[in-house]
VOGU-3710 file (C-alpha; in Angstrom, 3 decimals, decimal comma):
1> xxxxxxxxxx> 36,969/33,217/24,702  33,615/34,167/26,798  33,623/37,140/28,365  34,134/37,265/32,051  31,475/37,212/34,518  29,875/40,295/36,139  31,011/38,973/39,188  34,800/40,088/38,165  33,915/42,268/35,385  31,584/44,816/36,914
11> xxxxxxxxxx> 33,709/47,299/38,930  31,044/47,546/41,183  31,194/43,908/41,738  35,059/43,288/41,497  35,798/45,385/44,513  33,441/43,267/46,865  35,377/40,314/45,370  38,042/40,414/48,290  35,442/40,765/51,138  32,539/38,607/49,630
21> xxxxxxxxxx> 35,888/35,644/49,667  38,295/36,716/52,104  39,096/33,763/53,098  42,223/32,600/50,968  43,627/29,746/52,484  43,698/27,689/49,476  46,240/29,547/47,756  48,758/28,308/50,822  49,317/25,531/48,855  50,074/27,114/45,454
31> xxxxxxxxxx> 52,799/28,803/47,755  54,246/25,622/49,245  54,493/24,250/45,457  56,599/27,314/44,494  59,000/26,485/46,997  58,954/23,092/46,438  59,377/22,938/43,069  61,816/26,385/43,153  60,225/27,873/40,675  60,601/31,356/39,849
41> xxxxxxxxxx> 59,517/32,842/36,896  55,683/32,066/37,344  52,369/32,713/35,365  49,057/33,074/36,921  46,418/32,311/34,580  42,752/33,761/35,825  44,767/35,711/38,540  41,533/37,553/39,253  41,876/40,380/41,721  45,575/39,388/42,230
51> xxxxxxxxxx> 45,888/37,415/45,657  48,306/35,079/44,874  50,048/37,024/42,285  51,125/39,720/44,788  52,071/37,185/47,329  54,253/35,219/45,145  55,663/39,055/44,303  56,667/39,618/47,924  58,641/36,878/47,762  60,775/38,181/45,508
61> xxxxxxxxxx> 59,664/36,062/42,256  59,043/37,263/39,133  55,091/36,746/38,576  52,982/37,240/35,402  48,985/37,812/36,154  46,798/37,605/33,460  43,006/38,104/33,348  40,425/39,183/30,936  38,107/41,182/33,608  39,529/44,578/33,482
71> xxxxxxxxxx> 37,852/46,028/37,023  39,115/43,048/38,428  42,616/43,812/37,529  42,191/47,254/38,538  41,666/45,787/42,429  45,080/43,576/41,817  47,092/47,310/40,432  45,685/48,149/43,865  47,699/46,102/46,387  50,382/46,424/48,075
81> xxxxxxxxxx> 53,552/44,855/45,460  51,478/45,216/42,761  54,034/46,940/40,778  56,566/43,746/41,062  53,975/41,913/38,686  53,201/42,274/35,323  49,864/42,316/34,776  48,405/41,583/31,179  44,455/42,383/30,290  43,553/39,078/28,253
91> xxxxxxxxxx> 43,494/35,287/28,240  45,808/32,735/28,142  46,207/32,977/24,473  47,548/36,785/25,340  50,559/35,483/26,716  51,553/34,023/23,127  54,900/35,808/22,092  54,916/37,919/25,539  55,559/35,243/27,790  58,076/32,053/27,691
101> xxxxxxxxxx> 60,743/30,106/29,465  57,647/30,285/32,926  58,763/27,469/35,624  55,271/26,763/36,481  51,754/28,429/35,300  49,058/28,405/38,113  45,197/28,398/38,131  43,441/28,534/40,775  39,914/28,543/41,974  37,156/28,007/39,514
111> xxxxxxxxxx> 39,151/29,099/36,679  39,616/26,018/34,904  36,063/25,633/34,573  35,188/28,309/32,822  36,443/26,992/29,735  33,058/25,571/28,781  33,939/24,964/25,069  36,819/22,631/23,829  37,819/25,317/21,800  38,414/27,485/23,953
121> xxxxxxxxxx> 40,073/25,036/26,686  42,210/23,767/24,048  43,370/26,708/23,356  44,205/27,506/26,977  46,483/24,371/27,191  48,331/25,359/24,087  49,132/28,945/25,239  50,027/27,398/29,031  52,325/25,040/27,268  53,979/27,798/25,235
131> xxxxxxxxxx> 54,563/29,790/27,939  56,297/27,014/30,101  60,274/26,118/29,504  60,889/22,445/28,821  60,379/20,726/32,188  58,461/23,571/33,445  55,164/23,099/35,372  51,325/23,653/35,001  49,473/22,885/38,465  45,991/23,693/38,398
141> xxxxxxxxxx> 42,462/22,442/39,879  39,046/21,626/38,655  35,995/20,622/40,705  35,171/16,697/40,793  31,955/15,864/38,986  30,883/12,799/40,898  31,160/14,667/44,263  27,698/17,079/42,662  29,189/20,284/45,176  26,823/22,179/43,097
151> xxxxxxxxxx> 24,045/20,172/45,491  25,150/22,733/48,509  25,851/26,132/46,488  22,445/28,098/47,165  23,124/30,604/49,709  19,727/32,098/51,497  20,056/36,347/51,881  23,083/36,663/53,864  23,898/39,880/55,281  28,200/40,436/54,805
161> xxxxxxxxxx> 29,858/43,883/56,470  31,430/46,284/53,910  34,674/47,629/54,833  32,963/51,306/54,299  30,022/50,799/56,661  27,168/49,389/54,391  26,405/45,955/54,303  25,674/43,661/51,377  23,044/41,125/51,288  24,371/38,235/49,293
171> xxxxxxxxxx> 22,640/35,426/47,542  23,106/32,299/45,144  21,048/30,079/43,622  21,944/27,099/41,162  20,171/27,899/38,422  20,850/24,584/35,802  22,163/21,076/36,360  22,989/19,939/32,576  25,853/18,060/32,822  28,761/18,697/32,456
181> xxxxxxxxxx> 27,816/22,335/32,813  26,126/23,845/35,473  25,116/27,268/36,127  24,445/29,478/39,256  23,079/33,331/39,826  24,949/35,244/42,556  23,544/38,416/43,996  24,814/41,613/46,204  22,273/44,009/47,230  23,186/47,236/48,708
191> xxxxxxxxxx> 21,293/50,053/49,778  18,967/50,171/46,370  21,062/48,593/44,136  21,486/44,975/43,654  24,478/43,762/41,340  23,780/39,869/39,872  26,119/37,892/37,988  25,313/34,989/36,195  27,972/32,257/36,281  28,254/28,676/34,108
201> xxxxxxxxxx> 31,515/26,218/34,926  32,039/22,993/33,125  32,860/19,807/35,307  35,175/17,578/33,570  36,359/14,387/34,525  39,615/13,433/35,536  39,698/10,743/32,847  39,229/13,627/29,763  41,192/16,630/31,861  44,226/14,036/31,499
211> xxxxxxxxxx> 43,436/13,289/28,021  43,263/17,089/27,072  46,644/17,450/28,916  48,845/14,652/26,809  46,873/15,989/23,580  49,085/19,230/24,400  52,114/17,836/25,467  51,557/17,983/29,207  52,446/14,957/31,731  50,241/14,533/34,576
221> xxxxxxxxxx> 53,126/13,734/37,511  50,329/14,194/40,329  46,499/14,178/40,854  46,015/14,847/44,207  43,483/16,593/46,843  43,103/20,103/47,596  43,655/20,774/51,665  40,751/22,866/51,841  38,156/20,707/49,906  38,827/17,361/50,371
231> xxxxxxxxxx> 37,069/14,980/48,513  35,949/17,631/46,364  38,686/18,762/43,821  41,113/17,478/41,987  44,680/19,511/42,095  46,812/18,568/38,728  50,545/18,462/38,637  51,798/18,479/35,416  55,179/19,515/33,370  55,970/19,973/29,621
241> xxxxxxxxxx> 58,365/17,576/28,773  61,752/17,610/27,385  63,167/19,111/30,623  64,710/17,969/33,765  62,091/17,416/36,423  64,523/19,306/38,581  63,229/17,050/42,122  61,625/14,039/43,418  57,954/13,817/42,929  57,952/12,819/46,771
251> xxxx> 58,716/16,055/48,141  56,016/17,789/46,784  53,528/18,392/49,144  50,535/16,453/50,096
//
């Protein structure tokens, strides 16, 4: 696997994570799902600087967070019932022989994209499949190609308050269109010091991430939109088979 960006990486950069993106409404529907599908042993896969993983934790479910950025799990360890999860520094493929029997694995966010290499992506489904029971499920989303979002990521200097005082100037600029993969440069000055991380996310389409999926034993039940980017994402609802589904498809949520 490629190591993580700066952006999550850099403990100077992973604690401006939550402010620079502090708007987390998208992860309502991950928690609607859990319900829904009454899952409650779950895995978050790219769980970042925790968000969800401490939610779902409050809730009184037992939650797995995994992530290979180190500072950014240091932010999660942070929070307020972070010791109800069990956080593991790695990758997917770190769950192998640690983790089993999961009712659902999450990803959220960009993090299926940053699998840029099949290798490393097919690796990723294998682990996620291990780590679900028969039955269990793998909901995830990935960033439509054909909608070209990358068209509106360049951010002019924009000035963002800092919870001590200081305030960051923040940029981004797409730096490379070569499709599938693009790449981007993100930037934080403050005071003297300005922190960049340079990012590259792959931007499959739906027609090879369900391919990829039966090659490792996981049924696409749902593609569907995400409530916060419509038109933009897809959101895939998938189980391992050999299990009961458990409920009707129909009551998931929309």
């Amino acid at each position: 696997m490629r190591d993580p960006d700066a952006a999550f990486s850099d403990p100077r950069q992973a604690v401006l994570h939550d402010v620079l993106d502090d708007d987390r409404s998208d992860l309502d529907a991950y928690v609607a799902l859990v319900e829904e599908v009454r899952a409650r042993r779950i895995v978050d896969v790219g769980c970042g600087t925790g968000s969800l993983a401490v939610r779902l934790a409050a809730l009184g479910l037992d939650v797995v967070g995994v992530d290979p950025a180190g500072a950014s799990l240091d932010v999660a360890r942070s929070k307020p019932q972070a010791e109800r999860v069990t956080w593991i520094h790695g990758d997917a493929t770190d769950l192998n022989g640690r983790v089993g029997g999961a009712d659902l694995v999450v990803m959220t966010g960009n993090v299926a994209q940053v699998f840029v290499s099949d290798e490393d992506w097919a690796a990723t489904l294998r682990s996620v499949a291990a780590a679900l029971r028969a039955g269990g499920w793998f909901v995830f989303e990935t960033r439509r190609p054909e909608a070209r979002d990358w068209e509106t990521w360049d951010l002019p200097p924009t000035s963002v308050p800092l919870e001590d005082g200081r305030t960051a100037v923040v940029t981004r600029t797409v730096t490379r269109v070569e499709p599938p993969l693009v790449s981007f440069e993100s930037s934080a000055a403050i005071g003297p010091d300005v922190l960049t991380s340079t990012s590259t996310l792959r931007f499959r389409p739906r027609s090879e991430v369900e391919h990829d999926l039966r090659a490792h034993g996981l049924e696409v039940d749902d593609v569907r939109e995400a409530p916060d980017r419509p038109g933009k994402e897809y959101v895939f609802v998938c189980r391992r088979g050999g299990g009961d589904r458990g409920f009707d498809r129909g009551s998931l949520p929309a």
